[in-house]
N, CA and C atoms of all chains as a GROMACS GRO file, in nm:
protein
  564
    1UNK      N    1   5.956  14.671  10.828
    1UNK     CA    2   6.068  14.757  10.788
    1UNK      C    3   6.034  14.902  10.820
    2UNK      N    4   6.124  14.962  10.852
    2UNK     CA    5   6.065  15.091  10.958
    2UNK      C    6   6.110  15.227  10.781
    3UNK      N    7   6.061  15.346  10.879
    3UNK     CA    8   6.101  15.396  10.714
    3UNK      C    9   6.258  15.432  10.695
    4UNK      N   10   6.307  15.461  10.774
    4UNK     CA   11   6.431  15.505  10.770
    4UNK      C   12   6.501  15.399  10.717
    5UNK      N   13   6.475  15.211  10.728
    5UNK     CA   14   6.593  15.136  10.673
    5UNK      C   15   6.531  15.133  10.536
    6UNK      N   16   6.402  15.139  10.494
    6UNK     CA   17   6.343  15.171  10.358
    6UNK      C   18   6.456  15.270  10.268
    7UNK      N   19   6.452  15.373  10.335
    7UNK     CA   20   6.506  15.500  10.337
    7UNK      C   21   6.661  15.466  10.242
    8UNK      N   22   6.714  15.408  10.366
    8UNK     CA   23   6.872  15.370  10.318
    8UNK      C   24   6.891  15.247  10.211
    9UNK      N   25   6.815  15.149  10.205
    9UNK     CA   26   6.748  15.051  10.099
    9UNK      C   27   6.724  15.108   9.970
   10UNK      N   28   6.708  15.253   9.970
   10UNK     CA   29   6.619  15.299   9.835
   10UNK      C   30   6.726  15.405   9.794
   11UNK      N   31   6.806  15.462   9.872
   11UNK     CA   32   6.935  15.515   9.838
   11UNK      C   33   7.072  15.408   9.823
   12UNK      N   34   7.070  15.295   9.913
   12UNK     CA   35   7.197  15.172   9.845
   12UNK      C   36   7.100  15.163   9.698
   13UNK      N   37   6.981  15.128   9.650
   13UNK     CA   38   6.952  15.072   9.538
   13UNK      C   39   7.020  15.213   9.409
   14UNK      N   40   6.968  15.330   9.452
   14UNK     CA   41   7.000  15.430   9.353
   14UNK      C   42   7.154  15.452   9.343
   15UNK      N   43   7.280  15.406   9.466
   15UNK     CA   44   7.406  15.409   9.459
   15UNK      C   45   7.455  15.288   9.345
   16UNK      N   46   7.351  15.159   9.366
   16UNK     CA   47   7.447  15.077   9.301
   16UNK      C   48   7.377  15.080   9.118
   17UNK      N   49   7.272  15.154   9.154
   17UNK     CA   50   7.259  15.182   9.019
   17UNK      C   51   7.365  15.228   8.913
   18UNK      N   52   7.425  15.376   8.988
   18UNK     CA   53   7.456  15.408   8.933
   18UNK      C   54   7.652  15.350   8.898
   19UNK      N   55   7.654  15.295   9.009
   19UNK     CA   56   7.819  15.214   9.000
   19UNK      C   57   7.795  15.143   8.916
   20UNK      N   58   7.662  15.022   8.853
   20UNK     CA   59   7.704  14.977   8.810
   20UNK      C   60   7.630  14.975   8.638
   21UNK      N   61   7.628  15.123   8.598
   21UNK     CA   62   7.542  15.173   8.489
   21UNK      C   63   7.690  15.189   8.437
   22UNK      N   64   7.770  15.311   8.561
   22UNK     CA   65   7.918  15.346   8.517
   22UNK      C   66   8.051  15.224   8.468
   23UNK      N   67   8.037  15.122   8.532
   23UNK     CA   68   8.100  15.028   8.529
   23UNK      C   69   8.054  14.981   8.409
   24UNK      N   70   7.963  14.915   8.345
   24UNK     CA   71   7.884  14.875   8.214
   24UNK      C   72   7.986  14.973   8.123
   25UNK      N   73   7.896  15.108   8.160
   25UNK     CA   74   7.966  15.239   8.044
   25UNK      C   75   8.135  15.195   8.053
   26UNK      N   76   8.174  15.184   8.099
   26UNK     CA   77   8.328  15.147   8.121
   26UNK      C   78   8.399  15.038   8.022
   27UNK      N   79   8.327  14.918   8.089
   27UNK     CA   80   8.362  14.785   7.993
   27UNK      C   81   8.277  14.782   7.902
   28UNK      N   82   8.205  14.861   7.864
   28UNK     CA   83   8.140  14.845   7.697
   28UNK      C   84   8.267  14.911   7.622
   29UNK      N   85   8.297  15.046   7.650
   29UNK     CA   86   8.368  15.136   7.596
   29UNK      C   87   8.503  15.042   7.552
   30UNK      N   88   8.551  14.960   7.647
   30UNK     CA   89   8.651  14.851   7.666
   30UNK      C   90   8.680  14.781   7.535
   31UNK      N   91   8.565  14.704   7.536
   31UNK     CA   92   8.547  14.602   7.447
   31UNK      C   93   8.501  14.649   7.347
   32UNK      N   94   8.429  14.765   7.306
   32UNK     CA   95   8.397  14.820   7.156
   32UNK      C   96   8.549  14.844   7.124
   33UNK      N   97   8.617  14.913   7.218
   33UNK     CA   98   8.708  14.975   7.134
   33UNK      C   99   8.832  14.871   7.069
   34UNK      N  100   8.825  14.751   7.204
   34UNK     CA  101   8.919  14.642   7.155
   34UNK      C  102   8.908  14.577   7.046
   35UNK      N  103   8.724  14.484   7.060
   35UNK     CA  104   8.733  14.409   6.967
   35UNK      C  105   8.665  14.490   6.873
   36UNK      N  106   8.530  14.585   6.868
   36UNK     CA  107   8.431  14.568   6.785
   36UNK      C  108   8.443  14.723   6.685
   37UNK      N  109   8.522  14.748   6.667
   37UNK     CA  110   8.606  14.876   6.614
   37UNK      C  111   8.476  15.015   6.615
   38UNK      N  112   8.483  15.009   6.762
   38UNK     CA  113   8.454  15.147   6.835
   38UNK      C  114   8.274  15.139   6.750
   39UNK      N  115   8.195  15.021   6.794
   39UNK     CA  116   8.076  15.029   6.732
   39UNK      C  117   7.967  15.045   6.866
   40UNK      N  118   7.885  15.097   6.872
   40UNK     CA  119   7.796  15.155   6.998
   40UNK      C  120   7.735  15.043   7.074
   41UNK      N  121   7.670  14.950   7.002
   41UNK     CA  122   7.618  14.828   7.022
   41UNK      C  123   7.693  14.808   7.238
   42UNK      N  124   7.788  14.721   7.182
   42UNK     CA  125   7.842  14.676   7.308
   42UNK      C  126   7.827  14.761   7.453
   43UNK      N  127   7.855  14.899   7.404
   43UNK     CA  128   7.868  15.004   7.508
   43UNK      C  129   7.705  14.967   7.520
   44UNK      N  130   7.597  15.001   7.448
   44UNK     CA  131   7.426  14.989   7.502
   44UNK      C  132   7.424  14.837   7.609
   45UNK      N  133   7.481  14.743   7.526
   45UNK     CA  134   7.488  14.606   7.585
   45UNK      C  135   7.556  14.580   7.752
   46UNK      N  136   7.609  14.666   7.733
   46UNK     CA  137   7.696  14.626   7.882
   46UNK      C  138   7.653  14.748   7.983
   47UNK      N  139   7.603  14.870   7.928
   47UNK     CA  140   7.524  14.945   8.012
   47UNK      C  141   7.388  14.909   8.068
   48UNK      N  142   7.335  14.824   7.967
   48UNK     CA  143   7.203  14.788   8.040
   48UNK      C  144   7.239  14.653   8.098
   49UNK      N  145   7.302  14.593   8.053
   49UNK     CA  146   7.353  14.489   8.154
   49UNK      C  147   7.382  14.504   8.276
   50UNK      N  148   7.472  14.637   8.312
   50UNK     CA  149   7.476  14.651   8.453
   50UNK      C  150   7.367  14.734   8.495
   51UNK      N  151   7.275  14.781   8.438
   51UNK     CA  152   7.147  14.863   8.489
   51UNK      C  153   7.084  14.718   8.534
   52UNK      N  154   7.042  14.638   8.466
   52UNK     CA  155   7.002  14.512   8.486
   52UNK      C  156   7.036  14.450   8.631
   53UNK      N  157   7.147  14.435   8.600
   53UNK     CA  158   7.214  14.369   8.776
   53UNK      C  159   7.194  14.458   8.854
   54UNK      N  160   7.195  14.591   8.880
   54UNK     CA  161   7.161  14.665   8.979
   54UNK      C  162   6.969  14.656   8.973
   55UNK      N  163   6.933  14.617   8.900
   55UNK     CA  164   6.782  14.626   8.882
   55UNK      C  165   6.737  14.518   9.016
   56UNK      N  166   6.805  14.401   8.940
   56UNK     CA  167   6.789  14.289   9.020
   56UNK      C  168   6.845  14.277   9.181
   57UNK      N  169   6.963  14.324   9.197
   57UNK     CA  170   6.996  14.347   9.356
   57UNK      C  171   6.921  14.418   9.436
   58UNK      N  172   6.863  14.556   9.389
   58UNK     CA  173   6.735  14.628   9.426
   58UNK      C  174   6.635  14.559   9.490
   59UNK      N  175   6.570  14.438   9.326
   59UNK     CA  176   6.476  14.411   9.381
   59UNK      C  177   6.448  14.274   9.487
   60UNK      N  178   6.580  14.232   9.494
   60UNK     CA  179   6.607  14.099   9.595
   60UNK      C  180   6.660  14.191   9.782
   61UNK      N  181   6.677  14.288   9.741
   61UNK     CA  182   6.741  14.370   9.825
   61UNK      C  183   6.584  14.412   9.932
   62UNK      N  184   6.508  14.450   9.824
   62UNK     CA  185   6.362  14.492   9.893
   62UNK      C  186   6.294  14.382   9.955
   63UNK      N  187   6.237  14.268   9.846
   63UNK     CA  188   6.192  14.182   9.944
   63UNK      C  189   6.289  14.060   9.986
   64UNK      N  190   6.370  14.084  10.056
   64UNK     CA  191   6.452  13.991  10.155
   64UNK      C  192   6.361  14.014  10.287
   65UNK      N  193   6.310  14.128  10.292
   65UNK     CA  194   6.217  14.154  10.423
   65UNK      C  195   6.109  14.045  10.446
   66UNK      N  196   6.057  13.989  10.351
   66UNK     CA  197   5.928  13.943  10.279
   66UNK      C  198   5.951  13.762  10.309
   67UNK      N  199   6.120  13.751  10.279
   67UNK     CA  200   6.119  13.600  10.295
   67UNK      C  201   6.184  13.545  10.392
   68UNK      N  202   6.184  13.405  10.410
   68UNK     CA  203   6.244  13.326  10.542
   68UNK      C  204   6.395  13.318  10.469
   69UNK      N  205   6.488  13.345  10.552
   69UNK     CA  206   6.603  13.365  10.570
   69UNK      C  207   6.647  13.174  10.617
   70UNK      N  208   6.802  13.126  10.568
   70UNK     CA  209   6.823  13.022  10.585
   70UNK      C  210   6.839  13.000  10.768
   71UNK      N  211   6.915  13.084  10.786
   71UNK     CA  212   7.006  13.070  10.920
   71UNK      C  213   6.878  13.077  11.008
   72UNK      N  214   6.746  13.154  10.995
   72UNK     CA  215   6.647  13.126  11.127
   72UNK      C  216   6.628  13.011  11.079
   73UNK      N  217   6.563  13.019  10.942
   73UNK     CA  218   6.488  12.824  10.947
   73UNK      C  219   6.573  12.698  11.056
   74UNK      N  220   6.682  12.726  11.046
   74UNK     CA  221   6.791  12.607  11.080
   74UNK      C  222   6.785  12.630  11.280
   75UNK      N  223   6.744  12.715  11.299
   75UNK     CA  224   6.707  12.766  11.425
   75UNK      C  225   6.613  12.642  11.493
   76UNK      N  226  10.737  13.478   5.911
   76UNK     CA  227  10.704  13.437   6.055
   76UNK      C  228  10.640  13.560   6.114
   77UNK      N  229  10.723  13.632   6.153
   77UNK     CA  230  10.673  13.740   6.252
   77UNK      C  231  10.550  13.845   6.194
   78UNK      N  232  10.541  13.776   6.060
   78UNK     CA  233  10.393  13.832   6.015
   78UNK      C  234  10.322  13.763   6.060
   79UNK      N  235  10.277  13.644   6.076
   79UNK     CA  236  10.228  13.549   6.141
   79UNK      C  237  10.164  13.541   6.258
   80UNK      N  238  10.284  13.577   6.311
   80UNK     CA  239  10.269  13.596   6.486
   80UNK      C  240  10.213  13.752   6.550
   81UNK      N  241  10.263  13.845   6.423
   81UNK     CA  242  10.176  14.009   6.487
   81UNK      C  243  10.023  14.032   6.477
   82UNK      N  244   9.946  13.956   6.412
   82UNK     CA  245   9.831  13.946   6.478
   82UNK      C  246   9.756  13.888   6.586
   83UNK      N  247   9.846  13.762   6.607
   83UNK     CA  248   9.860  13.649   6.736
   83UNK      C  249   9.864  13.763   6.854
   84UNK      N  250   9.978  13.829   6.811
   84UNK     CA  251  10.021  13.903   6.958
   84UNK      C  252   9.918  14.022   6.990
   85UNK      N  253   9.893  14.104   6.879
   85UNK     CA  254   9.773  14.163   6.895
   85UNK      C  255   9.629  14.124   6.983
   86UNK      N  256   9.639  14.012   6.941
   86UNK     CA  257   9.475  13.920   6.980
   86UNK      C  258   9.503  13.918   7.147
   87UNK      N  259   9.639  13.816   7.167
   87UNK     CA  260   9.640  13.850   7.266
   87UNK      C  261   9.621  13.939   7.359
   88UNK      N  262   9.741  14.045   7.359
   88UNK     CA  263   9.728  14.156   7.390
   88UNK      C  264   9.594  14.263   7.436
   89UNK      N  265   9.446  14.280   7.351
   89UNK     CA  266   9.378  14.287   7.365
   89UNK      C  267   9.314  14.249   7.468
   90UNK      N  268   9.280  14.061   7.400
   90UNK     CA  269   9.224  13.980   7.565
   90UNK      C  270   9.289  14.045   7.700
   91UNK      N  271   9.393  14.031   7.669
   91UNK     CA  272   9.455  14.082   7.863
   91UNK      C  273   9.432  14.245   7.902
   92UNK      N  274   9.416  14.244   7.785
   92UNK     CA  275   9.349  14.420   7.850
   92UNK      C  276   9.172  14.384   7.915
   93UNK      N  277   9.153  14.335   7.813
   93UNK     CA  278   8.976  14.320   7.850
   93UNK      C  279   9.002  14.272   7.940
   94UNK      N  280   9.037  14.122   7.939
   94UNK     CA  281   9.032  14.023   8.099
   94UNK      C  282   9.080  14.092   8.218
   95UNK      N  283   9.162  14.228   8.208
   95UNK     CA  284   9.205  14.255   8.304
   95UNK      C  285   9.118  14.364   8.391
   96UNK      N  286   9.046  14.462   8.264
   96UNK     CA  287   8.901  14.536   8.320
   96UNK      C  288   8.843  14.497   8.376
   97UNK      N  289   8.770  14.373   8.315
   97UNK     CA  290   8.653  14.262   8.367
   97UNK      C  291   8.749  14.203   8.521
   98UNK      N  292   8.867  14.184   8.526
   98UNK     CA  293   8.903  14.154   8.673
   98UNK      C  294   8.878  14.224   8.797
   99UNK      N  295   8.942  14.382   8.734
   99UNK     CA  296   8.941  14.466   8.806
   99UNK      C  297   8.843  14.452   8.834
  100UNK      N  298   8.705  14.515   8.773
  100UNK     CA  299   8.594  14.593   8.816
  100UNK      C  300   8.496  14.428   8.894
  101UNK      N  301   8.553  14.316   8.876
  101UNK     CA  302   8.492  14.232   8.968
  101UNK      C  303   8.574  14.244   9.131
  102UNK      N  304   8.640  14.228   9.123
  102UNK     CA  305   8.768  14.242   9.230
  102UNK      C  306   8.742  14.328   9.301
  103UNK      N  307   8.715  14.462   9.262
  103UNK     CA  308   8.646  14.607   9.326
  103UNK      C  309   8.548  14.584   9.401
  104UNK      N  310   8.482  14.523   9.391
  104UNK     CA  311   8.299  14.485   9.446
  104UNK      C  312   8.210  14.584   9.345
  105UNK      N  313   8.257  14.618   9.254
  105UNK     CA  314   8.183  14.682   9.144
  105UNK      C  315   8.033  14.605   9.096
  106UNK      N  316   8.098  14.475   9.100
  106UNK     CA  317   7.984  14.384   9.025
  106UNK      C  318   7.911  14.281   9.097
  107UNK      N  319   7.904  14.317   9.222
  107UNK     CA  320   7.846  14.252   9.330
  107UNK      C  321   7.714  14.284   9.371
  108UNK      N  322   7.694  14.265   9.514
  108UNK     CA  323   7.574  14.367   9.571
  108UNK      C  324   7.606  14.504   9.621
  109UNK      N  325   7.403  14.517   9.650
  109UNK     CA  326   7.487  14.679   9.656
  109UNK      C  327   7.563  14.700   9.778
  110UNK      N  328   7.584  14.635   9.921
  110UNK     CA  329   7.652  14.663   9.971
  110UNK      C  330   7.794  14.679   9.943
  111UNK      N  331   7.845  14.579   9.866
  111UNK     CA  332   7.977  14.574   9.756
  111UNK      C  333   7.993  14.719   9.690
  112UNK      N  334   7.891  14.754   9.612
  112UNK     CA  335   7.927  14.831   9.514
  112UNK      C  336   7.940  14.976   9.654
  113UNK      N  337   7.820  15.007   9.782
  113UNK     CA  338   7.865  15.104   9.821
  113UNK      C  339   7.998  15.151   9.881
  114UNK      N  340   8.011  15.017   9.936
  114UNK     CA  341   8.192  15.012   9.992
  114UNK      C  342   8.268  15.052   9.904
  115UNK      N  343   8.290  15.015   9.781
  115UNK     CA  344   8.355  15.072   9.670
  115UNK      C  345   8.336  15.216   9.663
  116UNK      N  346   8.252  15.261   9.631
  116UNK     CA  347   8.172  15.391   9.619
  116UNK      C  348   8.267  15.472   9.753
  117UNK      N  349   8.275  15.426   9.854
  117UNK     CA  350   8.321  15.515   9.982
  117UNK      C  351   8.470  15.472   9.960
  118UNK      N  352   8.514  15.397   9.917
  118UNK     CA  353   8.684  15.361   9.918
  118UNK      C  354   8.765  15.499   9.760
  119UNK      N  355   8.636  15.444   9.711
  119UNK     CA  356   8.670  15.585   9.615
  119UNK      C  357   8.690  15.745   9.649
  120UNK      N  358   8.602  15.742   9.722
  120UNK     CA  359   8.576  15.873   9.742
  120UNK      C  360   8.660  15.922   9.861
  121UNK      N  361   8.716  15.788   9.921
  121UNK     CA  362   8.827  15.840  10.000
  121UNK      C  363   8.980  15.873   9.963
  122UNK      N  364   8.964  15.800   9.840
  122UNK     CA  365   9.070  15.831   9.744
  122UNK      C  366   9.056  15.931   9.660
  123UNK      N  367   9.003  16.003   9.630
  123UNK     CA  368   8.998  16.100   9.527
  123UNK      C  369   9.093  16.243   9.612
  124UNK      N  370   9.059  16.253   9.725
  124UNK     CA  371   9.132  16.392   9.722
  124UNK      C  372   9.301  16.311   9.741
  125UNK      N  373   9.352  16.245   9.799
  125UNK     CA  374   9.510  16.228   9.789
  125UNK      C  375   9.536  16.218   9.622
  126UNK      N  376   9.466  16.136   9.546
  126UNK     CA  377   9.518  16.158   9.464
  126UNK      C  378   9.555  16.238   9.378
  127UNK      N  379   9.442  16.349   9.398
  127UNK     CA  380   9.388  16.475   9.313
  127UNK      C  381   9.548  16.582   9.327
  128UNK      N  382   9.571  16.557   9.512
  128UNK     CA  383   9.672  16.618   9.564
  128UNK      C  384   9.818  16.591   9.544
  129UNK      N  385   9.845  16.462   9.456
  129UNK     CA  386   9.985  16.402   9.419
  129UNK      C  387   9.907  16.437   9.269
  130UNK      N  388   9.875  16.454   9.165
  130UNK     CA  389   9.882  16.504   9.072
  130UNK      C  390   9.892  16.651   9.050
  131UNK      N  391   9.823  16.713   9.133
  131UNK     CA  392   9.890  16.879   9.160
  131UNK      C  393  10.035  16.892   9.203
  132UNK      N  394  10.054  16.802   9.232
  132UNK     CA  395  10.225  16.810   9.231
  132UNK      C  396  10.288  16.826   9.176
  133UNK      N  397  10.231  16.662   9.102
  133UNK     CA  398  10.303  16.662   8.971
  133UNK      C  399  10.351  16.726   8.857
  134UNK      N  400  10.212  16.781   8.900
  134UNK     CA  401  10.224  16.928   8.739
  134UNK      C  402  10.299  16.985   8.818
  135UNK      N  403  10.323  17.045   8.936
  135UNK     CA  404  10.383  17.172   8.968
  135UNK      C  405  10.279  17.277   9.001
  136UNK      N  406  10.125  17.216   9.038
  136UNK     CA  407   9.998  17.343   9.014
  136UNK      C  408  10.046  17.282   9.224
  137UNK      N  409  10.137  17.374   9.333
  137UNK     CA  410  10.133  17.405   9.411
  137UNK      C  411  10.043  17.471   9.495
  138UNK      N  412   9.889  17.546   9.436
  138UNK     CA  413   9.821  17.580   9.507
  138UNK      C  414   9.742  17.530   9.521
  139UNK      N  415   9.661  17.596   9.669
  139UNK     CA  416   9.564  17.535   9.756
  139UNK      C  417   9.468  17.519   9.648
  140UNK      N  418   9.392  17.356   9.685
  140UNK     CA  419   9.326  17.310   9.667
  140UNK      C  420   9.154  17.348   9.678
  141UNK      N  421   9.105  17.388   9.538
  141UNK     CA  422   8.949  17.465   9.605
  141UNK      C  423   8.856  17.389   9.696
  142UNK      N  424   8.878  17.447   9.817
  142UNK     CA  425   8.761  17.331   9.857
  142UNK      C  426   8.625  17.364   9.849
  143UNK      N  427   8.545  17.259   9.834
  143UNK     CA  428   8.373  17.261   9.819
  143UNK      C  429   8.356  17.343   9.878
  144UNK      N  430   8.226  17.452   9.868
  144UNK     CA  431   8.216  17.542   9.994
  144UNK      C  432   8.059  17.450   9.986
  145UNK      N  433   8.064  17.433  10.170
  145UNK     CA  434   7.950  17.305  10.213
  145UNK      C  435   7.838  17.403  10.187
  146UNK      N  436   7.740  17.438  10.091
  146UNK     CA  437   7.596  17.444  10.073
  146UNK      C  438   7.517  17.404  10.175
  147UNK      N  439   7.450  17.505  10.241
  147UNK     CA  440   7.347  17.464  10.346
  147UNK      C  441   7.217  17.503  10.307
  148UNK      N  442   7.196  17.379  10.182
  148UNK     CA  443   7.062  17.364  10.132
  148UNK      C  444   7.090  17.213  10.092
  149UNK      N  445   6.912  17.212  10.161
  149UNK     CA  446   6.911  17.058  10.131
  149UNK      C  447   6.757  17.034  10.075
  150UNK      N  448   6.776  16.978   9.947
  150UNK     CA  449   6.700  16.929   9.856
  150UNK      C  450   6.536  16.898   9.900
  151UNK      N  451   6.593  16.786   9.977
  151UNK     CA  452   6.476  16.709  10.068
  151UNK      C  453   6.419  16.803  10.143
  152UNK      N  454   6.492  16.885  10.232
  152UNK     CA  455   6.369  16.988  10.330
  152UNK      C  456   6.300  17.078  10.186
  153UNK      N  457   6.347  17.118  10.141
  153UNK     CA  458   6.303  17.220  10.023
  153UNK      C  459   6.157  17.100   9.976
  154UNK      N  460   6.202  17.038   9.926
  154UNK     CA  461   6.116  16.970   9.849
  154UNK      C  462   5.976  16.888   9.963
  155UNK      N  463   6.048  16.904  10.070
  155UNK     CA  464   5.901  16.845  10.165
  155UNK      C  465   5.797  16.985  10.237
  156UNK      N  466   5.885  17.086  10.230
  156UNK     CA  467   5.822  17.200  10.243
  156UNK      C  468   5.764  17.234  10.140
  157UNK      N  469   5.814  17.232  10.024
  157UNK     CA  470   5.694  17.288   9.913
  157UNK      C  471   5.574  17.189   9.899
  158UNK      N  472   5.573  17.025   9.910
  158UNK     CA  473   5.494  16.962   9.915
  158UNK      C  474   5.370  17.004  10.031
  159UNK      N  475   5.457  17.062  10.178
  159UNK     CA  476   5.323  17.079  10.280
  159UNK      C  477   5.263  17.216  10.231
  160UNK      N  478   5.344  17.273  10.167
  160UNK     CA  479   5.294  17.440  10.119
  160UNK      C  480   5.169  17.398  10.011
  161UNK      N  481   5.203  17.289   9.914
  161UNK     CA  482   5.119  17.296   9.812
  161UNK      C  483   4.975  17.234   9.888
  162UNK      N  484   4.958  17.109   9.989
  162UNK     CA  485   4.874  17.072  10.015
  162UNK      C  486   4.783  17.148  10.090
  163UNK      N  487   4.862  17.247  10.192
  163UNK     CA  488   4.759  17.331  10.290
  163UNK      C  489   4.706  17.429  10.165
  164UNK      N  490   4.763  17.481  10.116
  164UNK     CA  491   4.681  17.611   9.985
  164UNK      C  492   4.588  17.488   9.960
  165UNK      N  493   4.591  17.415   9.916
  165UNK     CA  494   4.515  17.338   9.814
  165UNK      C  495   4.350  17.331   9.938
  166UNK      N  496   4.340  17.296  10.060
  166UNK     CA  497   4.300  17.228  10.149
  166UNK      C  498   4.270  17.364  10.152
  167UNK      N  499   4.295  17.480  10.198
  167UNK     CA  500   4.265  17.598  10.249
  167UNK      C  501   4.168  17.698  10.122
  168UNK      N  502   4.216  17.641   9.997
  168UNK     CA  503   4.129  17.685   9.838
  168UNK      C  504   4.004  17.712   9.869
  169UNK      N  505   3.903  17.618   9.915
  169UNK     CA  506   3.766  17.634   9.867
  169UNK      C  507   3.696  17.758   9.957
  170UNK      N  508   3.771  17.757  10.069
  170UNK     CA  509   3.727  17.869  10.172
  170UNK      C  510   3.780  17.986  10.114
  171UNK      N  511   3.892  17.969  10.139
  171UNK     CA  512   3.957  18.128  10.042
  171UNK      C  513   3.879  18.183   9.929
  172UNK      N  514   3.827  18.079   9.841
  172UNK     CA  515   3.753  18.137   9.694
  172UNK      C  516   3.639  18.175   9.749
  173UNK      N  517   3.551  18.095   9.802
  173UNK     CA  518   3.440  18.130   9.863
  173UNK      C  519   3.431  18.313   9.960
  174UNK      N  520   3.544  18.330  10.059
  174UNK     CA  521   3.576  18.473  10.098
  174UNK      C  522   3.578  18.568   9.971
  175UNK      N  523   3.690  18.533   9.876
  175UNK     CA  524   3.737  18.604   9.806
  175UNK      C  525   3.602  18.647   9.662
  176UNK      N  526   3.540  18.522   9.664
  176UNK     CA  527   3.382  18.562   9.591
  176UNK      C  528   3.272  18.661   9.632
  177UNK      N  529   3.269  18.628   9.786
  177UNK     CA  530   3.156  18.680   9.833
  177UNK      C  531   3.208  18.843   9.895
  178UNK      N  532   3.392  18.868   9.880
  178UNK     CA  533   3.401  19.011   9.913
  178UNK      C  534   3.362  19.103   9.768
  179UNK      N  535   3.408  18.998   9.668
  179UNK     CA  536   3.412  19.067   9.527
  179UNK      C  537   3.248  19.115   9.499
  180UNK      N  538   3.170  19.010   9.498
  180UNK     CA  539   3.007  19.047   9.528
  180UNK      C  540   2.962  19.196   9.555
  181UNK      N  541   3.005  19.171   9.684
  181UNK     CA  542   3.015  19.308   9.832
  181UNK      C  543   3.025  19.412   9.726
  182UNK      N  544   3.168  19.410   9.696
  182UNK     CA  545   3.213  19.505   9.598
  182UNK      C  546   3.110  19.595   9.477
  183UNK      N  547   3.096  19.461   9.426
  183UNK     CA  548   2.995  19.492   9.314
  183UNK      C  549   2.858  19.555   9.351
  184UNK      N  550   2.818  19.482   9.462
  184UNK     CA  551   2.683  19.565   9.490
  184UNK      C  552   2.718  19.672   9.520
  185UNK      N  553   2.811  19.753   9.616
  185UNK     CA  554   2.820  19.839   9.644
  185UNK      C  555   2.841  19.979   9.538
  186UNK      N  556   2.906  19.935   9.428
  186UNK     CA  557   2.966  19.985   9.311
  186UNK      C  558   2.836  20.018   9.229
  187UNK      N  559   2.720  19.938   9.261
  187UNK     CA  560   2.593  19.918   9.178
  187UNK      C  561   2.493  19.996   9.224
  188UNK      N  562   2.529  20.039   9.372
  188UNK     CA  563   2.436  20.114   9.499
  188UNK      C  564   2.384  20.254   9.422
   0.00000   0.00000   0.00000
């Protein structure tokens, strides 16, 4: 992996961080306010939930370099 | 009856708001990968000034629109230049102190003459 696609790899990871920290903050805010009468809980819950999923796309995102891909194996 | 049913409708009501967030923001590529989420990210941002520009309408706020003035500073050169600044001082230190000891010396003897 050369550095420059590192580069863009490590800025998509910090973009979808933050889409999907904002998105969390969003539908927590959602659902506290619907069901859980505006209690903080949910909003923490669904913010780190999507910190979480962006955690994880990151780190499947990095080493995809690392593993055998389906479509060569089938090669 | 319709006491009955106004919390029913409430409950409902609710769900379809939530279910409909949780649609949206899947639907978006919000909750995907990050290639998903950057496409989003750029579909947004291509939307923000028309819209910005049909709500100035709306109000009636007719004037020009401030635009960004483009900053020609960039973070990264700043920050990789102070990094080569800090390493050459650092690398260049022991000689410098060593000059800067042995003029001060000079000094002193001479002062002592």
């Amino acid at each position: 992996m050369s550095e420059k696609e590192l580069g863009k790899k490590w800025d998509r990871c910090l973009a979808d961080g933050v889409t999907k920290l904002g998105t969390g903050l969003g539908l927590g805010i959602v659902f506290s306010v619907l069901f859980f009468k505006r209690r903080t809980w949910p909003i923490m819950l669904f913010s780190g939930a999507g910190l979480g999923m962006a955690y994880s796309n990151c780190q499947n995102d990095l080493r995809s370099q690392y593993l055998l891909h389906r479509k060569k194996k089938e090669q | 009856m319709a006491a009955r049913i106004w919390p029913l409708v409430k409950l409902a009501t609710k769900v379809t708001i939530a279910g409909g967030a949780v649609y949206v923001a899947f639907d978006s590529g919000l909750l995907g990968s990050s290639e998903q989420g950057s496409e989003a990210l750029e579909k947004a941002k291509a939307a923000v000034p028309p819209a910005l520009e049909e709500w100035m309408k709306y109000f009636g706020l007719e004037a020009q629109r401030p635009t960004i003035p483009r900053i020609e500073f960039s973070p990264v050169n700043s920050w990789n230049a102070g990094v080569r600044w800090t390493i050459s001082s650092l690398s260049d230190a022991p000689t410098r102190v060593s000059e800067y000891t042995s003029q001060g010396l000079e000094y002193i003897k001479d002062l002592v003459k």
